[in-house]
ZADOKOL-211074 format. One line per 4 residues: number of its first residue (from 1); their letters; for each residue x, y, z of N, C-alpha, C. Coordinates in steps of 0.05 Angstrom, whole numbers, plus 5000, padded with zeros to 4 digits. Layout:
<recs>
NUM) a) X Y Z X Y Z X Y Z  ...
</recs>
This chain:
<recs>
1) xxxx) 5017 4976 5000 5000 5000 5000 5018 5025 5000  5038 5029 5022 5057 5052 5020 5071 5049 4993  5076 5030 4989 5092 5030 4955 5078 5036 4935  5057 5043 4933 5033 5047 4919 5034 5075 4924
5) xxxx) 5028 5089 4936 5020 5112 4945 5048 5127 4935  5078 5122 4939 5097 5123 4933 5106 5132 4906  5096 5098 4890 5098 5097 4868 5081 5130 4851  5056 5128 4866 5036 5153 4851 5056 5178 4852
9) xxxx) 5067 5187 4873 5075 5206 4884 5096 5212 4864  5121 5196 4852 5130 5200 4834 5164 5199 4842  5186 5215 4833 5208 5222 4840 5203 5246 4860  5198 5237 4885 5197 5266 4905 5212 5255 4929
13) xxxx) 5240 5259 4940 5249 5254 4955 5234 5261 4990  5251 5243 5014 5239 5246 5032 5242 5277 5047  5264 5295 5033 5273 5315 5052 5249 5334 5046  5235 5341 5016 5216 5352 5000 5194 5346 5025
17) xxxx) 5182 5326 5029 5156 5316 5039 5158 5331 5071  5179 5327 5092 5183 5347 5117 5198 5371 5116  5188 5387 5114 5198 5415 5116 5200 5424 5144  5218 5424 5164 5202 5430 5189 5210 5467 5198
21) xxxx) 5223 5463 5185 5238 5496 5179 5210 5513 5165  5204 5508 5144 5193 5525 5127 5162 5523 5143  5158 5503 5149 5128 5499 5167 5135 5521 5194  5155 5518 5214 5150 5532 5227 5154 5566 5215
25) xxxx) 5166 5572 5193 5158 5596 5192 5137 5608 5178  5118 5587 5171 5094 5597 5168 5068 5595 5193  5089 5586 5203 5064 5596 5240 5072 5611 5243  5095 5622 5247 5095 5644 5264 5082 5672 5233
29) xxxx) 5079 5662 5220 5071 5692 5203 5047 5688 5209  5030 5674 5217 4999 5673 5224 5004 5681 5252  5016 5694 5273 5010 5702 5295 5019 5735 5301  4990 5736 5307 4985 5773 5311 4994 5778 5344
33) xxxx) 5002 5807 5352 5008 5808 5369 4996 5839 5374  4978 5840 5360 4956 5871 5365 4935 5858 5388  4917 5876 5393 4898 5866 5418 4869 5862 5395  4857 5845 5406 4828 5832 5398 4810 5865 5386
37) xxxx) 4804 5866 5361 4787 5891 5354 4760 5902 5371  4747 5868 5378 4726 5877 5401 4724 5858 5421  4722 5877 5448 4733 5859 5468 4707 5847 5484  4708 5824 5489 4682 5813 5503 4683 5818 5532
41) xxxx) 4655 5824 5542 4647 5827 5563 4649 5803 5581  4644 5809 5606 4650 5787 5616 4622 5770 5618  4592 5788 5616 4566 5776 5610 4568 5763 5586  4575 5772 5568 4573 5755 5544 4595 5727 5539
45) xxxx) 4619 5729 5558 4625 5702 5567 4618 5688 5580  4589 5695 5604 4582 5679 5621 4566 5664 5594  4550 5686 5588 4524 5676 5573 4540 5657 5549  4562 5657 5538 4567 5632 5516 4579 5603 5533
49) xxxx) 4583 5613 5553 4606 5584 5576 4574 5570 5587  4547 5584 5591 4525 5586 5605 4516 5560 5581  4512 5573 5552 4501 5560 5543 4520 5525 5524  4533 5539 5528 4556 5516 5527 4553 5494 5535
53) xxxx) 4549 5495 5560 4551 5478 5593 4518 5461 5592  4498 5473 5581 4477 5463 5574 4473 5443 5554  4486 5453 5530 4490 5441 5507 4498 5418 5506  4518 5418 5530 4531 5396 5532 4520 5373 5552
57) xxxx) 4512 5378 5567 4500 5366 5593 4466 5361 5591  4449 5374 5568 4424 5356 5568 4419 5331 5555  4437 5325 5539 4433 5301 5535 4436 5278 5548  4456 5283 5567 4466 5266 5590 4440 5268 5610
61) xxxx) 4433 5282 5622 4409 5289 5630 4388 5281 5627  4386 5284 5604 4359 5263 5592 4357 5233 5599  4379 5222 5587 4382 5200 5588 4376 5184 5624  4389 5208 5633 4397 5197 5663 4362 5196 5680
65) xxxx) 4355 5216 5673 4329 5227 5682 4308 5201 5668  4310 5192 5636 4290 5169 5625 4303 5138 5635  4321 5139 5654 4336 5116 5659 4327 5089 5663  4304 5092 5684 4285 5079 5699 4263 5069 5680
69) xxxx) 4248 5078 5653 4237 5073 5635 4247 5054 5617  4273 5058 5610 4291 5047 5592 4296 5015 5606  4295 5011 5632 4305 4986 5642 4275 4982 5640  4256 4992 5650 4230 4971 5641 4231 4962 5616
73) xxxx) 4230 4983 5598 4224 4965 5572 4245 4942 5565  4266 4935 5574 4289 4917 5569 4276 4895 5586  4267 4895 5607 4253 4880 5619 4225 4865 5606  4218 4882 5593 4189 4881 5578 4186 4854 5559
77) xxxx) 4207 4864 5543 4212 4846 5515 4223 4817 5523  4213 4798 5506 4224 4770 5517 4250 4768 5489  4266 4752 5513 4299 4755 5495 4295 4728 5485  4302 4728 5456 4308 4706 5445 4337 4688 5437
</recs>
């Protein structure tokens, strides 16, 4: 399979394929060191961490809360 993929790829040596020089200097040209254009409030971080925290946790919730239903019906059905 790698000899395949290899083969496609053509005459391209291994030094071509890792650049680790040229990669890291294109991170650092993607990092700004100005301050954020608009700065968030600290309400409007409650209110996205608020709804976040929900988002994440009603489904778990649900489940936990229909728990007791879920074992009846497993109970219900005859296992074959």
């Amino acid at each position: 399979m790698v000899s395949a993929v290899l083969r496609m790829m053509g005459n391209v040596s291994v030094s071509t394929l890792t650049r680790p020089k040229e990669i890291l200097k294109e991170t650092k040209k993607t990092i700004y060191s100005k301050p954020p254009r608009n700065k968030i409030s600290a309400a409007q971080s409650f209110f996205v961490m608020s709804v976040f925290t929900v988002a994440m946790l009603t489904p778990a919730a649900w489940i936990l809360h229909h728990l007791p239903e879920y074992r009846q019906r497993a109970r219900q059905r005859p296992k074959t």
